[in-house]
N, C-alpha and C positions, 0 to 999 in steps of 0.2 A: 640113796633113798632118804637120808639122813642131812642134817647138817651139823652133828656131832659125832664121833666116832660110837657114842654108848649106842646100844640097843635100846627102844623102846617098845613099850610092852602096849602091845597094841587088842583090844578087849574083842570078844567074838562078836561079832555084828547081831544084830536080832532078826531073825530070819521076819520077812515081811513078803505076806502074799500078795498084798496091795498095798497100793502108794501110804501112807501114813496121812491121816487125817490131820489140818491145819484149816482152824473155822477164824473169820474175819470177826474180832470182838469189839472194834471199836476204829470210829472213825474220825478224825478230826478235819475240818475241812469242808470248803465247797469250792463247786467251779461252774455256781449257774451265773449267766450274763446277762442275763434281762429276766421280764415277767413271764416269756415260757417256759422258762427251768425252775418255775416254781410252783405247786398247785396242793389242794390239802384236798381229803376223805371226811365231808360233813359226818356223815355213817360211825366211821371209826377214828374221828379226830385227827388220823396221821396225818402228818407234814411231809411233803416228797420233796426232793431237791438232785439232781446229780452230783456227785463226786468220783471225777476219772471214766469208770469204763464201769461206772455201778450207780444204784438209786438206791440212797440212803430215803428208808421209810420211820419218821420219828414222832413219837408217841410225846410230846410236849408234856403233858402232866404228869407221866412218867420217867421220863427222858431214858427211854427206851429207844434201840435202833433196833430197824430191820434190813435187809437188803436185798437188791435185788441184781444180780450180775450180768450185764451184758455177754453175751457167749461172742460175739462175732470181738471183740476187745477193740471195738471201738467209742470212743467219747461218746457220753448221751450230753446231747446239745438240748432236748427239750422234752417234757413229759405233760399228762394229763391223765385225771381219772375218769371212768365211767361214769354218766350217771348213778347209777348203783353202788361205787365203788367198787364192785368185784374183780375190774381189769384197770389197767393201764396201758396208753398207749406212749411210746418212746420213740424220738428221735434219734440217728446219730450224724456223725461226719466219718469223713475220710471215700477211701475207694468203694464205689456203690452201695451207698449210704441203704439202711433201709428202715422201715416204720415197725415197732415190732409191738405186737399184743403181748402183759403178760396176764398172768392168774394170780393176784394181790398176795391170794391167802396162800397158797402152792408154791411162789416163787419164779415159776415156771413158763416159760414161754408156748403161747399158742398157736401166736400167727406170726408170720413173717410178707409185711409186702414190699415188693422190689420196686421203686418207681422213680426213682431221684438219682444224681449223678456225684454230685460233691456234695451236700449236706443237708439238711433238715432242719429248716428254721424255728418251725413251729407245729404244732401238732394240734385237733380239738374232737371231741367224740361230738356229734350230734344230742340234744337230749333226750329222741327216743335212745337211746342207745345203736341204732343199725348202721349211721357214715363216723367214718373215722376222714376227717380233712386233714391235709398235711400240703406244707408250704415249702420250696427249696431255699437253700441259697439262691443269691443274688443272679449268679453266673448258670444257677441250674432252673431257673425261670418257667418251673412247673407249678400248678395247682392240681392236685389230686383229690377225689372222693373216691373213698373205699368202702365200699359192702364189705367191711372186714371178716365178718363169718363167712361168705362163701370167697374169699380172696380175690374180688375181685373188684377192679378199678372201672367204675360207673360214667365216672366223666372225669374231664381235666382240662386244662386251658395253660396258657400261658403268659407269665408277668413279664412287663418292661422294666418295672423297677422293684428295689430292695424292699423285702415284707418283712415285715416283724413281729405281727402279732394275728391272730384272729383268732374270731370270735363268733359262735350260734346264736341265731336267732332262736327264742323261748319254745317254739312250735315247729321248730327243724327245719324252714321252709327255705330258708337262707341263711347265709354267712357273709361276714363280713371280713374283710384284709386289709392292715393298714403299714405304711411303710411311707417311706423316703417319696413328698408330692404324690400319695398312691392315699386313697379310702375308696373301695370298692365293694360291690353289694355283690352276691354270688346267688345265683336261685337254682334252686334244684325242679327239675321235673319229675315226681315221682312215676309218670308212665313211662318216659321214655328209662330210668334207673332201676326199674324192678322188670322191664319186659324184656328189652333189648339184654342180650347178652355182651354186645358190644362195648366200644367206650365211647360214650355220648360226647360231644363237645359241650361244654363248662358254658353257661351263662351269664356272664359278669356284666356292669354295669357302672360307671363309676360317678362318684358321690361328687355333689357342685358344692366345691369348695370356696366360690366368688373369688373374693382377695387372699383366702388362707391357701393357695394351690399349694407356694412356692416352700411351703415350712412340711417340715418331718414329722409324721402321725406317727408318735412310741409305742403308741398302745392304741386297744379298742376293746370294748365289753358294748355287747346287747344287754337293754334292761331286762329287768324280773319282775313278774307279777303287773302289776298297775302299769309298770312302764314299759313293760313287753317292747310295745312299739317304737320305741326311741333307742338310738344308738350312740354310744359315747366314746369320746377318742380325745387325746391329751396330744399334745406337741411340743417336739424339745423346747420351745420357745415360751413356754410354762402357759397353754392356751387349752383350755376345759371345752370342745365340740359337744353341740350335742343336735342329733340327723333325726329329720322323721322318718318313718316308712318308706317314704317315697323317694328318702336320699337327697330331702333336702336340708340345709344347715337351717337349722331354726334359730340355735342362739351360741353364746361362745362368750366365755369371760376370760380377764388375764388372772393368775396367780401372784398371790408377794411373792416371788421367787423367781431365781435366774433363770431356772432350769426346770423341766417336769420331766421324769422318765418312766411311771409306770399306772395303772391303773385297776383298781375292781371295785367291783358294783354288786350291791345288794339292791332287794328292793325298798330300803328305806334311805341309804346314804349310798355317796360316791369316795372313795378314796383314791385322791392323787399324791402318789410318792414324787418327791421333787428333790435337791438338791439342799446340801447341808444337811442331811438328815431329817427332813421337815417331814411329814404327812396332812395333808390339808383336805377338813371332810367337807365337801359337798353335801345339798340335795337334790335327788333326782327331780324335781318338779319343775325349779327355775334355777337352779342352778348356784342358788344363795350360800353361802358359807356358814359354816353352823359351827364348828368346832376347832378350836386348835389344838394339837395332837403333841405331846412328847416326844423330845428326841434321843437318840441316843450319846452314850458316851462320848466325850469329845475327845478329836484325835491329837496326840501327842499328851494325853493325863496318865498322872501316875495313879495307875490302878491301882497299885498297893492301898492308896491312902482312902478310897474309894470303900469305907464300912458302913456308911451312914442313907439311908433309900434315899434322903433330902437333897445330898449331895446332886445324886441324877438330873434333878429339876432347878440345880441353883449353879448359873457358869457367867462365866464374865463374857462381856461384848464382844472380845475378842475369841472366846472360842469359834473354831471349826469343827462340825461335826461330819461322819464320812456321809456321799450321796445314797440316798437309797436308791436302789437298784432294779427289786423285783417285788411285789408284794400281795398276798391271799387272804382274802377274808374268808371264814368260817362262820355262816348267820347260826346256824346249830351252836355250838360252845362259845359263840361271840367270841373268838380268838382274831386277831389279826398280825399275821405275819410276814415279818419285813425281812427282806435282805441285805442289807449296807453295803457298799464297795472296796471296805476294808474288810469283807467277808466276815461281816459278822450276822449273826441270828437275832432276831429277837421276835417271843410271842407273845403280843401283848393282851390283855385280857378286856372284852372291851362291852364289858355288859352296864359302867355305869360310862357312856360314851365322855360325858365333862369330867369325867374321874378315870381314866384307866389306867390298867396297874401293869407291873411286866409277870408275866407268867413263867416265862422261861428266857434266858439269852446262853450264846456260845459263840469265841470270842477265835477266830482262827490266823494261822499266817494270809497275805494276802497278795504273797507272792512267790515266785519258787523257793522250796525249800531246800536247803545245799547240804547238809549237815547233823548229825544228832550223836549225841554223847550220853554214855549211862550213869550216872551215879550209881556210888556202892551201897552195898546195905549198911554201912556206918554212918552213910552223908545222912543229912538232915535238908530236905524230911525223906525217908529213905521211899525207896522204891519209886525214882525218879527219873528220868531223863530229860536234857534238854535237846534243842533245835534252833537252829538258824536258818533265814532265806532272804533272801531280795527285799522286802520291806523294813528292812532294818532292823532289824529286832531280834532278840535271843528268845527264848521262851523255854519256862521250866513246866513240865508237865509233871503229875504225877496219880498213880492208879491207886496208894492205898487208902481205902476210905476212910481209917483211922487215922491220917496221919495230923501231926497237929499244927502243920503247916495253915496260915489266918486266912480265910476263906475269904473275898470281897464282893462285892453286891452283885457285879454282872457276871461271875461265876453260877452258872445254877446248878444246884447238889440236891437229885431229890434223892438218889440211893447212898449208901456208903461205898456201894465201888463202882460209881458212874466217874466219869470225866469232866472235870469243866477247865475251863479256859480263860484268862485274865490277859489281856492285851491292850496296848496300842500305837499303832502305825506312827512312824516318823513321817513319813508322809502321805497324801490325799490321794487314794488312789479311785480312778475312772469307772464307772462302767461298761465302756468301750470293749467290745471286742479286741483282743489284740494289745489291750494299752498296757500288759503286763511288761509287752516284749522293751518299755522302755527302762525299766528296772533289773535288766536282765543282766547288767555288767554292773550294778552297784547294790552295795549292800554288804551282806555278812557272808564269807563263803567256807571257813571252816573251824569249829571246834576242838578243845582238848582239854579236860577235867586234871591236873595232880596228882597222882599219885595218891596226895595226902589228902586230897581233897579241898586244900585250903584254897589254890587260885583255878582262876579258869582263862585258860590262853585262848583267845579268837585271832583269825586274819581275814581280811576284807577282801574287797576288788583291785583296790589301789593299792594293796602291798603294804598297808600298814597293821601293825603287830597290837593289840591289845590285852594285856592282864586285870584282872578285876579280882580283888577277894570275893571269893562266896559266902566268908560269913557277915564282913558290913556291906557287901554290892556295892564297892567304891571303885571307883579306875585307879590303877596304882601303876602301870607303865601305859604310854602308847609312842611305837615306836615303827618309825619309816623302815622296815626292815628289806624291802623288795621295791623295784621296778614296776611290777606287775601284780598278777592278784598271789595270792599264799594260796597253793593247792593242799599241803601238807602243815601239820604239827603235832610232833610228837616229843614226850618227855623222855627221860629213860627211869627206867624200872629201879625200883628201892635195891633191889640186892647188886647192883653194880657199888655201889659205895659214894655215885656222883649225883649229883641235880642239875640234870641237862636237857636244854629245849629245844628241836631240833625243826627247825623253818624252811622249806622245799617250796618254790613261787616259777611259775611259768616262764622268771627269767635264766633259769638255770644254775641256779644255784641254791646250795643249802646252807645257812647258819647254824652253828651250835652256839647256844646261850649258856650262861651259868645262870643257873635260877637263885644259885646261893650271893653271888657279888652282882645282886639286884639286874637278875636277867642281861649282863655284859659279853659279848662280842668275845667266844673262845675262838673258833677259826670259821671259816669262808672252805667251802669245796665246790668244785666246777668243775666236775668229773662229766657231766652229763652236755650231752649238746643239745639238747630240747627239755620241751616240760617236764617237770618230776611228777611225778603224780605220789608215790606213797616213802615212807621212810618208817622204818622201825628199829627199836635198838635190841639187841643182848646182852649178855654180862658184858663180855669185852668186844665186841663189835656192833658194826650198824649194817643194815642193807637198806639201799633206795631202788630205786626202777623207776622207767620211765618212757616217755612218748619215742626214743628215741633205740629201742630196745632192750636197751644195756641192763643189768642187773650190778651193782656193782658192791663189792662185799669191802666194808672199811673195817681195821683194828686197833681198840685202841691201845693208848701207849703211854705214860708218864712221863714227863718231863720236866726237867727245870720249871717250866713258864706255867705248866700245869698240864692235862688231858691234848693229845694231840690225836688225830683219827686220820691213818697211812689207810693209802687202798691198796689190798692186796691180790685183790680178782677181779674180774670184771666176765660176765656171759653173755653172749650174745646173743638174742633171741632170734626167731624168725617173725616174729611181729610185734606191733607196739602193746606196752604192758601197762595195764589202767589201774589197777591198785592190787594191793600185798595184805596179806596176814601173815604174823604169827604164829603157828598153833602154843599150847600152853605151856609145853615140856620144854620148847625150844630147838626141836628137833627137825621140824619144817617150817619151808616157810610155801605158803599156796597164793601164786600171783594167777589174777585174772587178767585172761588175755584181747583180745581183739578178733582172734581167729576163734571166738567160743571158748576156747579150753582154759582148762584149767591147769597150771602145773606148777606144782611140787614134786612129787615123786616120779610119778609117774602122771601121764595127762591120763584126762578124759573130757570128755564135752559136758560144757557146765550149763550149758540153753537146752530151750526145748526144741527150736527149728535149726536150719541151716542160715539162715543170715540175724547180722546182727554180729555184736562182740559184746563180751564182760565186761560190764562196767564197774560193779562194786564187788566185794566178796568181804565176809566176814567170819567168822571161826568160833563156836559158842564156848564159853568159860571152861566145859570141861572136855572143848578138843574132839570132840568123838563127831561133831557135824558141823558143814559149810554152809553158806548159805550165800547165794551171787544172787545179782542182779545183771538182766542181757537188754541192750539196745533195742530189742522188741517188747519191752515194757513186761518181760516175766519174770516172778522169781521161781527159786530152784532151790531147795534141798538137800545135799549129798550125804552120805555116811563118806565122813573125811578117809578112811582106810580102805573104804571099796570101792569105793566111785558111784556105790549105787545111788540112785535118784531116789529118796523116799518121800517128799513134797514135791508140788505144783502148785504157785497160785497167780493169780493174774486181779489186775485192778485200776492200777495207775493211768491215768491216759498219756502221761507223760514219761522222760525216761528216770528211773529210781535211781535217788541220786545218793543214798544213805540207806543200810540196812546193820539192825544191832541184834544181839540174840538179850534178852532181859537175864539178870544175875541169879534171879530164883528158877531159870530154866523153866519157863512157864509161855514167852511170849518171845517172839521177832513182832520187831519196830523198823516199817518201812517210810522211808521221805522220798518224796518227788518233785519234780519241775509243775507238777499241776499243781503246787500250795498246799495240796492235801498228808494227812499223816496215818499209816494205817496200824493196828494194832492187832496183831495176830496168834489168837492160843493156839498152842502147839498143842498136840498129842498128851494123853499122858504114860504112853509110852517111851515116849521120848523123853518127856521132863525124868520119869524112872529112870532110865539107864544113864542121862546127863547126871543127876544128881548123886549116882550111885560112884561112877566114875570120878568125880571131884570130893566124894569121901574117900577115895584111895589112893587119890594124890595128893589131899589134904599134906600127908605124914612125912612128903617126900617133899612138900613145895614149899618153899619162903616165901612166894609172891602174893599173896592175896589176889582171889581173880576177880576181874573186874563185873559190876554188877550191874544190869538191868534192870527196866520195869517202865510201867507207864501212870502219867495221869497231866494234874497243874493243876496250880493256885496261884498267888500272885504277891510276888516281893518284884522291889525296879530297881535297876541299877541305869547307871547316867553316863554315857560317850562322852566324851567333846562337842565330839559334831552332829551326834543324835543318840537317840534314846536306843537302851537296849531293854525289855523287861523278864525277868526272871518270874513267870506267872506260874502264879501260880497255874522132751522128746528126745528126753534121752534118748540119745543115737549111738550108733558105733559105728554109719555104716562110712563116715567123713572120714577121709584120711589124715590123724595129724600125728605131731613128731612124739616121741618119750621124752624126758630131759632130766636125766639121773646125775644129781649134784650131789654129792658129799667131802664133808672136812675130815678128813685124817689127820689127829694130833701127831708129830712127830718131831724132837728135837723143838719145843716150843715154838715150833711154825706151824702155818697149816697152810696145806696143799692141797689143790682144787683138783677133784675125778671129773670128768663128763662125759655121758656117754649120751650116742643120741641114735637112735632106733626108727624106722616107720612103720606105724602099725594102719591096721585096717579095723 
């Protein structure tokens, strides 16, 4: 049960009649792809947006979140509010996708309608409030109206090609759809949709495009007020439409710009989001250009240096700025908000139109995120962690509101313990559906903080090794250390005597580094015949695991040349093993497996279904709870001593690829392949008995435990080759194996027990 001969003292569990409450405090992140995944509440200001398998609800002026969780844990692809504001209606994707009502202020879901096969493009209420319309994917080629209060589907029809967007006519009486060579007019019959209980067939009709047939309609908005009658629609080809009633094209101008991809409409101006970050206002009358609009940050600046507002509005020729992507105007608070392709926010405030100011921005990764590391509560500025993902970039977050870390302009900080964000992308990322998947094998793929705090080791894709000081953010090595990408790096621990860096890469093999004779080449091991996935040291030994079963237990040893590491065991699992922890004594170690389980001492199942494997597992500072992540996109909980399950949370739409427990036993900090970062207060029950627990191993421990927390600001540090910036169901009823390892000191050897049991 051990992997030391001592006993350990293991604390009585806290009886729990229910699951242990863990509330989602903070999000970082979006994953909307166009102008359906984005829409704002005139009423109550909010800004809605999806991130994962939830709708982040954000209060701009306060930069307050709300949220709202998808219960079926599938991606919301697209949202909209009521008239009213009182509901929302949501899209998703995956297996029978459905349109779901919820209750804004409740949280709570209303209605659920079934009509779509693979996905839900786009969503829109009616403005009396009584149709909810909804669009498929491409391949799911439905148009649905739903009498959403009595659930039921009115009419519906069927597209030949790809929709993107639609849009109510002022008086409910039609909609409009626009997509790939598609603008089409939809009319509703209100006798045959209030009498008929049946499902009507959809009346479509589609719009004389003349010579524009053959180009992609992005977007589409009905006017407001005066313009009622007129409908507008933009085309990637940076082309401004605008349709009478009768669905004829009346008139059409080009834009300065390569590219146009989104669109909304007041009754006084048009806004078209285009490419390079531009916004270009229209008016609705004839279509004249009235304004030129501010853009945002440009990509590849060093944020850090970034204090001055003037800055924003002064960049040389050569800057690039990211595409805008999605964008909502708010005629109430005259807010208008943009969504960039480098996932970023911005609300800008737009009541003097030839002057507008930025009211709020948040500055996210904007591509999978691989990785996150905690600083201690000694580092500077404390209560910190960083991140790495696919866009290249490192990123330091951090959650105390006091901290005296230098705040820079596109952070916005209206509370002292809100979040902000300082970033930017090494490279231009698309608004394309799907364009993530080409950044998918490059970029940053794992982290590791010192000991002392002073360096900070990353490895890429390509296998190359990077060092950076954290207190001037300079590169001080970079080194070709792997074949492949580096899955692991780990240090060893202060009370060993040595400074050792230990490198694990999908080609099989692990380096030991001396970190003392400027990170140099101790030995090479190649014990393993596939991927490694985790490595952790001890006083005098190392353990790895990996894709290929083996657990393999190394000792070190002194010699002449210096530190050598014999292997002296090797286990062999029944499945492939995806990463290891530590716990803090040193007494176990808990590898997450493939088959759900978990084991150290004894197993137990670390998911909440039957399919799926453990992907991540981490072990909280003071040992008493585990926390994994399972290939079904849930996290999990345990009391490390009893196997019980006291969390459940879900969110991610992708699979979690990084989870940490924070050092003040206050927060778990989850990373995903969706870009997103979630921030999650635990209990305070929990934080009590973690923190009570690590004042009684205080007196017994030399190691200082490693320390959590969340937020960012913004300091940059400089790659070679690009920018990094330091910104700031439970079951039991599955049958699996026990697998009881312990070391018995004896005669200065140690010799491996196993025993291996099946339970039910």
């Amino acid at each position: 049960k051990q992997l030391s001969g001592e006993p350990s003292s293991v604390p009585a569990p806290v009886s729990l009649c229910t699951r242990t409450s863990v509330v989602l405090e903070k999000v970082l992140g979006i994953t909307a792809v166009g102008n359906s995944a984005l829409t704002c509440n005139s009423r109550t200001g909010l800004l809605a947006y999806p991130a994962g398998c939830l709708v982040v609800l954000l209060n701009p002026r306060k930069n307050h979140q709300g949220y709202i969780f998808n219960s079926s844990r599938k991606a919301v692809t697209t949202l909209a509010f009521s008239p009213d504001g009182k509901y929302m209606a949501t899209g998703e994707c995956g297996h029978k996708p459905a349109v779901r009502v919820w209750d804004v202020s409740e949280r709570l879901q209303v209605k659920e309608l079934q009509g779509h096969k693979f996905g839900v493009a786009c969503v829109a209420f009616s403005p009396n409030g009584k149709y909810i319309v909804s669009v498929g994917y491409e391949h799911d080629m439905m148009v649905n109206v739903w009498n959403w209060k009595k659930k039921q589907l009115v009419a519906a029809n069927k597209v030949s090609n790809k929709v993107t967007a639609v849009s109510f006519s002022d008086d409910s009486s039609y909609f409009v759809t626009a997509g790939n060579r598609h603008v089409k007019f939809w009319y509703l019959d209100p006798n045959k949709t209030s009498k008929d209980q049946s499902t009507a067939p959809l009346e479509g009709r589609p719009a004389r495009l003349k010579n524009l047939m053959n180009n992609f309609f992005r977007d589409v908005a009905c006017g407001r007020g005066q313009h009622s009658s007129s409908t507008f629609c933009i085309t990637s080809s940076a082309r401004l439409c605008k349709f009478t009633r009768d669905r004829l094209l009346d008139k059409w101008v080009k834009l300065q710009t390569s590219q146009a991809t989104c669109l909304s409409v007041t009754e006084d101006f048009i806004f078209c989001g285009c490419s390079d970050g531009t916004v270009q206002v229209f008016s609705p009358v004839n279509l004249n250009f009235l304004y030129p609009f501010p853009r945002p940050h440009s990509l590849r600046t060093d944020i850090a240096q970034m204090t001055d507002p003037s800055q924003l509005f002064s960049r040389t020729a050569e800057s690039v700025c990211p595409d805008t992507v999605a964008m909502t105007c708010d005629p109430t608070n005259h807010w208008l908000s943009c969504v960039y392709s480098d996932h970023s926010v911005y609300v800008w405030d737009i009541r003097e139109l030839q002057r507008p100011g930025k009211l709020y921005s948040a500055l996210y990764h904007s591509s999978s995120v691989w990785n996150l590391e905690v600083m201690g509560r000694d580092s500077s500025p404390p209560g910190s962690f960083l991140s790495c993902s696919s866009d290249n970039t490192i990123r330091l977050w951090n959650m105390d509101g006091h901290s005296a870390l230098h705040r820079n302009i596109l952070s916005h900080v209206r509370q002292p313990d809100s979040i902000t964000a300082a970033s930017g992308n090494a490279e231009k990322a698309g608004p394309e559906e799907g364009q993530q998947t080409d950044q998918i094998r490059m970029g940053i793929r794992v982290l590791r903080v010192s000991p002392d705090r002073r360096h900070l080791a990353s490895g890429d894709f390509k296998g190359i090794l990077r060092i950076h000081d954290l207190r001037t953010t300079e590169e001080i090595f970079n080194i070709k250390a792997h074949e492949s990408e580096i899955l692991c790096l780990e240090f060893s621990t202060p009370d060993t005597g040595l400074q050792l860096l230990a490198t694990a890469s999908r080609d099989r093999l692990i380096h030991i580094l001396d970190v003392g004779r400027d990170y140099s080449l101790v030995q090479t091991l190649q014990d393993h015949s596939s991927s490694i996935n985790a490595v952790r040291f001890g006083k005098v030994w190392m353990i790895s695991c990996g894709a290929d079963k083996n657990i393999c237990f190394y000792v070190a040893q002194q010699t002449r040349e210096g530190v050598e590491f014999t292997r002296k065991h090797c286990v062999v699992s029944k499945t492939t093993l995806n990463d290891m922890e530590v716990e803090p004594n040193r007494k176990c170690a808990a590898v997450g497996c493939k088959d759900r389980s978990i084991r150290y001492v004894t197993s137990y199942k670390g998911s909440q279904g039957r399919n799926g494997s453990i992907i991540k597992v981490h072990i909280d500072p003071s040992g008493l709870y585990i926390a994994t992540s399972c290939s079904d996109k849930n996290i999990s909980i345990f009391d490390f001593f009893s196997g019980e399950c006291v969390a459940t949370m879900f969110g991610h739409s992708e699979i979690i690829t990084g989870l940490k427990f924070s050092g003040d036993c206050k927060h778990l900090i989850t990373v995903s392949g969706d870009s997103c970062i979630f921030v999650w207060r635990l209990s305070p029950e929990m934080t009590i008995r973690m923190r009570q627990r690590l004042t009684d191993l205080k007196p017994r421990s030399s190691v200082p435990h490693r320390q959590n927390a969340p937020q960012q600001r913004a300091v940059k540090v400089r790659f070679s080759s690009f920018s990094m910036i330091l910104d700031s169901k439970f079951s039991c009823k599955v049958s699996v194996w026990k697998q009881k390892v312990g070391f018995f000191k004896k005669k200065k050897k140690y010799q491996l027990k196993t025993e291996m049991a099946s339970t039910t």
